[in-house]
N, C-alpha and C positions, 0 to 999 in steps of 0.2 A: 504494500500500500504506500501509498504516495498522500504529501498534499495536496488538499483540492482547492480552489480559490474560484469565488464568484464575483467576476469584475462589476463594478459598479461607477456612477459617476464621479468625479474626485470632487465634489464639495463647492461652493465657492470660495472656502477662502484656504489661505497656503501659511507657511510654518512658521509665517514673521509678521502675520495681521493680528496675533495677540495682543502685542505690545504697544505703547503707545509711541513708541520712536522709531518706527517702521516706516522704513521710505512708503509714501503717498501709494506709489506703484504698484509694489506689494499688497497695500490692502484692501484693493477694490476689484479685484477681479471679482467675475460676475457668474451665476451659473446657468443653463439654459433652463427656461421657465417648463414646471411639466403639469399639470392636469393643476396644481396646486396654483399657478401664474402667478410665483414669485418671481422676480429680479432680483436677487441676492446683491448688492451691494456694500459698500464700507468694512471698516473692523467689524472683531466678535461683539461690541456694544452695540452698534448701529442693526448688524444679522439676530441678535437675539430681541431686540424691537421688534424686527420687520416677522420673524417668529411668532411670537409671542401677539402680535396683532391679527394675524394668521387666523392662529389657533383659537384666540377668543372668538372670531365671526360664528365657528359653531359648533361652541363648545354646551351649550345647551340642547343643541338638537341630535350632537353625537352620542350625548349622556344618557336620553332616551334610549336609542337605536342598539348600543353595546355593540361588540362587535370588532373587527378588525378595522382600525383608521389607516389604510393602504396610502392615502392620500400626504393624507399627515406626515403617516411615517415617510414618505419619499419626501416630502417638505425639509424635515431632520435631517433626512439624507443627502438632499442638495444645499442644505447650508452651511455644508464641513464642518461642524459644531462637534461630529464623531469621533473628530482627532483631536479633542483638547486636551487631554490626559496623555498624547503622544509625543515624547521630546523632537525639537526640531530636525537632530540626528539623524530619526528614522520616519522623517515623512511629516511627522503632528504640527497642534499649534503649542508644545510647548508648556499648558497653561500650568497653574498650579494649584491645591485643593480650594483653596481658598474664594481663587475664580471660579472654577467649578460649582459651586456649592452655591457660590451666588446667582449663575444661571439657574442650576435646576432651581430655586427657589422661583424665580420669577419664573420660569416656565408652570409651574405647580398653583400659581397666585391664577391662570386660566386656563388650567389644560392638567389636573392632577395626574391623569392619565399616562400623556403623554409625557412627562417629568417622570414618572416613573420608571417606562421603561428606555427612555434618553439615558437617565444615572445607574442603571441596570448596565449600560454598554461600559461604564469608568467600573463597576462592580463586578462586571467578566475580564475586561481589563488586567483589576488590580490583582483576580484570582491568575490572571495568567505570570503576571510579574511577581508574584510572591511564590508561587509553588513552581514555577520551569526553571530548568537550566538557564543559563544565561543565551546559550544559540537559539534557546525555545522561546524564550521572551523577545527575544530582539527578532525571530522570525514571523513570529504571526504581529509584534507593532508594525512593523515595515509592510507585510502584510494587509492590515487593516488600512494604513494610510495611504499605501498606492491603489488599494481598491475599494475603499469608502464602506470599508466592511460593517455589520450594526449586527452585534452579538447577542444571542438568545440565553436566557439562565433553565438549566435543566438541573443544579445542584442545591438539591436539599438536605443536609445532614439527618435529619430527623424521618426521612422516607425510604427504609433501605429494602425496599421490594424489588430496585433493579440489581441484578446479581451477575457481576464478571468473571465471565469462564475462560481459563488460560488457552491459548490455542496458538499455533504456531506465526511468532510473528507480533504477537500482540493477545488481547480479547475481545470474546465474544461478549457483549451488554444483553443482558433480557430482561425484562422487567417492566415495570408502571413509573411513573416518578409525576409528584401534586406539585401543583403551585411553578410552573414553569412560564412567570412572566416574559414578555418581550418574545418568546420563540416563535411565534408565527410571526412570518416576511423577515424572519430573521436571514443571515447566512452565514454565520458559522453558531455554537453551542458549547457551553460549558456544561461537562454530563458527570454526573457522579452516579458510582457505583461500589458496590461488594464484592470483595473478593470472595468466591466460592473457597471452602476450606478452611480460610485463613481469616474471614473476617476484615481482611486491610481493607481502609476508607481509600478508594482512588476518585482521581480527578484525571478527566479529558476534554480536551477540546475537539472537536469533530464536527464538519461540515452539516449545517442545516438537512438539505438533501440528500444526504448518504442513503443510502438503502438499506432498512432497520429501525427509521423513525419513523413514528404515526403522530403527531400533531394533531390531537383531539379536537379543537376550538371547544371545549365545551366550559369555558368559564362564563357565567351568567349572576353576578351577584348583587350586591345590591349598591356597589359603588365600586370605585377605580374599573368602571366597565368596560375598559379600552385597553386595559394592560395585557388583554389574553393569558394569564395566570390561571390558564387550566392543568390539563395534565395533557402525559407524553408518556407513549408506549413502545418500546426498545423491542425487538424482536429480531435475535444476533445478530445486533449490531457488530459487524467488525472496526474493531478501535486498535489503529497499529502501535506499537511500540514507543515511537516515534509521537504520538498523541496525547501521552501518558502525562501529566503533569507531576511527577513525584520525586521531581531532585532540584530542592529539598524538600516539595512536598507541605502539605496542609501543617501548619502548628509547629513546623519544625523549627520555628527561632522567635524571638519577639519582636520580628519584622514580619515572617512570614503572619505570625498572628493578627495583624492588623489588618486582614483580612473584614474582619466581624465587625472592628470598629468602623473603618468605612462604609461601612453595608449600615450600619444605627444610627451613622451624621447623616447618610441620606436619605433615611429613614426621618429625621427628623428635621430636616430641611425640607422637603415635602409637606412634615403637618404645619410648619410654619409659612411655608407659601400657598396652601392651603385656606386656614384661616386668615392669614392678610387678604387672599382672592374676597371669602367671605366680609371681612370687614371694611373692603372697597365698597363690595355693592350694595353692602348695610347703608354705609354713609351715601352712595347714590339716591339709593332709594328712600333714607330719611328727608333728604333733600327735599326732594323735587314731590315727593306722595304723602310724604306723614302727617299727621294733622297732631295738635298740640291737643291735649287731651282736656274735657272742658271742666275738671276742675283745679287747673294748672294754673298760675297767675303770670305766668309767662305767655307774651305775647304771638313769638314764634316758637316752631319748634326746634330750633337752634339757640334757646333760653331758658327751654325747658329745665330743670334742673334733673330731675330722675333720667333726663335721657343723656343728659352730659356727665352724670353720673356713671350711666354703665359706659357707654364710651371710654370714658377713661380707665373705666377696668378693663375694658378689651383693649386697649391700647396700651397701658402701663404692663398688663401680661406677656402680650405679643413681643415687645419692645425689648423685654424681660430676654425673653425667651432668644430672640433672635443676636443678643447681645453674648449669650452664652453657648450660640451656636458658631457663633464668629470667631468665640476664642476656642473650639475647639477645632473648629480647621485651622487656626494659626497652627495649635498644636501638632494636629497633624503636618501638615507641611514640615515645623523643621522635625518630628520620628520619622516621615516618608526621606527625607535627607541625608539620616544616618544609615539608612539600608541596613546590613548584619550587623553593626556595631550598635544600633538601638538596644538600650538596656531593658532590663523590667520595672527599674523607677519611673523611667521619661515614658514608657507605656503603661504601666499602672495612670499615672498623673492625665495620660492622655484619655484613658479609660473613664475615667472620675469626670472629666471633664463633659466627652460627649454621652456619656449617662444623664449627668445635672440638666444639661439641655434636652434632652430628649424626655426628661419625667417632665419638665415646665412647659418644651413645645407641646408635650401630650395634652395635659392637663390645662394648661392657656389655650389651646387649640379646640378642644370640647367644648369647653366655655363659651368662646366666641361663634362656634357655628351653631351651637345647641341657642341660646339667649338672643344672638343676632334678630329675633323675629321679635321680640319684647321689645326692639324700638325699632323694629322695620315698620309692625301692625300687622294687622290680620290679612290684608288684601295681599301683603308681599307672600300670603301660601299659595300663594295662583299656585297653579301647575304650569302652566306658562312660562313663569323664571326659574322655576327649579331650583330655588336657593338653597332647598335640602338635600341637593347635591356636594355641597361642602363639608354638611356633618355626614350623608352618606359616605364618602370619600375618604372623610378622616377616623370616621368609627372603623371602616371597614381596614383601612392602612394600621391603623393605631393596634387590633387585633394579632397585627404580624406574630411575637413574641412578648411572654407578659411586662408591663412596663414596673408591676410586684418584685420582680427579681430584678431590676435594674437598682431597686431603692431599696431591696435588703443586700446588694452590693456597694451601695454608700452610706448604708450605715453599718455594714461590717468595718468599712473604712473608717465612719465617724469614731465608733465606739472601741475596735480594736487594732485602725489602724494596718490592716490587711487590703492590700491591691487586689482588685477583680481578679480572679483565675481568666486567663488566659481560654475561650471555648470559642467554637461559631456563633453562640449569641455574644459574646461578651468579651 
């Protein structure tokens, strides 16, 4: 077996429109417009506007429908947005989490969906640069970025129904595997399985359409209804040698571990672009429809007191919340820096970090799409706006892994002083 590569358009923008001191030249290349009739122009600031404007026109009518956004997803794919977590070395833009983190949040503020399985492509990514070799990291970046590749997640530690049989050359996968966001219109796949025998957790990477995957579509839930997080049925699969991600493998250092912590900052970047989406169109729609309530001695409804009240607990949470998601992608960026030399202090600390954010994006995040209607009004339940679209989305995201074990792993830390164990949640 060989690798298989599925060319794609290359994006519009190239490996030096990150920054902001990038010749003019560089950052306005353009991409051809497809079904989507974007013009991609400018840096990554100006492309995730013209994104993100996109995506709002019908983000209401896709939220109904559920389903595969083929559209969309090719939108993502012509804005080269997919190599930002790619150093310029090998094709990318370079970016760093920081950036990162700040896109998918606006992406999430209209489109939770699609943010999702966008920071799903840095989260098959970062499984690829933590657990390959070094020729196996730098082949499938170079990879992705000459071919505008957009990765599917088929790895869930907690599903070990699919079972890898040794066979010559490599193995065979069989099995089911739940929760496999982003994999349809994908083309390539991050797959975990079990060793037969042995019990070893493996990791591979293997082409979308290889022969041996069934792609169910059958995720229909009650929110993030566009991430396709259904399931995926392996039926020997052959997975070469060569595919294997295990040198050094899952957990094998407190580099490789940070795995789980990226996978929870973008987990909670999500609920906090989320609930900002929510408390946009709260404040739209206070505006322009709410009426002051008539035994209020406020004149407008922008004097109201009980309504400037909750406001500011949605805003002083939010505000909260997003301040402590900032410092934990600082954090990360400089543990992503020290590569194998990352100790278990600076990843403990990093650990504590996006834990604190993720219990207050959760918990600010409920808040604000659950209450949002106690100063929208009653009319704002139309069906029409679907604004219960944002606590669907975030109840349903929030569900991933319990946010209980995040906050009896900081106060293990408060009270005795002990860093997280090192695990795929944590």
């Amino acid at each position: 077996m060989s690798f298989v590569t599925t060319p794609r358009h290359n994006g519009a923008l190239n490996g030096n429109a990150l920054h902001n001191d990038a010749p003019k030249s560089n950052s306005s290349t353009s991409s051809n417009p497809h079904a989507h009739g974007i013009q991609f122009s400018g840096g990554v600031k100006d492309v995730v506007q013209q994104l993100t404007a996109y995506l709002a026109k019908t983000a209401v009518e896709r939220d109904a429908a559920g389903g595969t956004p083929f559209e969309q997803r090719q939108a993502v794919r012509d804005s080269g947005l997919l190599k930002l977590l790619i150093p310029q070395t090998y094709g990318g833009l370079g970016g760093n989490w920081q950036e990162i983190y700040t896109i998918i949040r606006q992406i999430a503020r209209v489109d939770s969906s699609i943010a999702q399985v966008f920071a799903f492509q840095f989260l098959m990514l970062t499984s690829i640069r933590l657990y390959a070799s070094d020729q196996q990291w730098q082949h499938y970046y170079q990879l992705t970025a000459s071919h505008n590749l957009w990765w599917g997640n088929a790895l869930n530690p907690l599903d070990n129904r699919t079972i890898a049989r040794k066979v010559a050359g490599g193995y065979e996968f069989t099995g089911q595997k739940s929760f496999c966001s982003g994999s349809m219109d994908s083309d390539y796949m991050i797959v975990s399985a079990i060793e037969e025998n042995t019990g070893k957790f493996l990791v591979a990477a293997v082409p979308t359409h290889r022969k041996g995957i069934h792609l169910k579509g059958d995720w229909d839930n009650i929110g993030q209804r566009q991430t396709d997080s259904g399931s995926a049925e392996f039926t020997q699969l052959q997975v070469d040698e060569s595919e294997l991600l295990i040198d050094p493998g899952p957990l094998s250092s407190s580099f490789a571990s940070l795995r789980s912590l990226v996978a929870q900052l973008i987990f909670t970047n999500i609920y906090i672009g989320i609930a900002e989406g929510a408390l946009e169109e709260g404040l739209k729609y206070t505006s322009s429809n709410s009426r002051v309530w008539s035994g209020s001695l406020a004149q407008t409804i922008h004097e109201d007191p009980f309504t400037l009240l909750h406001y500011g607990e949605f805003w002083s949470g939010l505000h909260a919340s997003a301040i402590l998601a900032d410092h934990a992608a600082a954090l990360l960026d400089k543990a992503w820096g020290k590569d194998l030399s990352l100790d278990e202090k600076t990843r403990g600390e990093l650990a504590l970090a996006v834990f604190s954010a993720k219990v207050n994006a959760t918990r600010s995040g409920l808040d604000v799409t659950t209450r949002i209607f106690e100063v929208a009004g009653a009319r704002a339940t139309t069906a029409k706006l679907r604004m219960d679209r944002y606590w669907r989305n975030l109840r349903v995201y929030t569900l991933h892994d319990p946010v209980d074990y995040k906050l009896k792993d900081l106060g293990d830390w408060a009270l005795n002083g002990k860093y997280p164990t090192p695990s795929f949640y944590a």
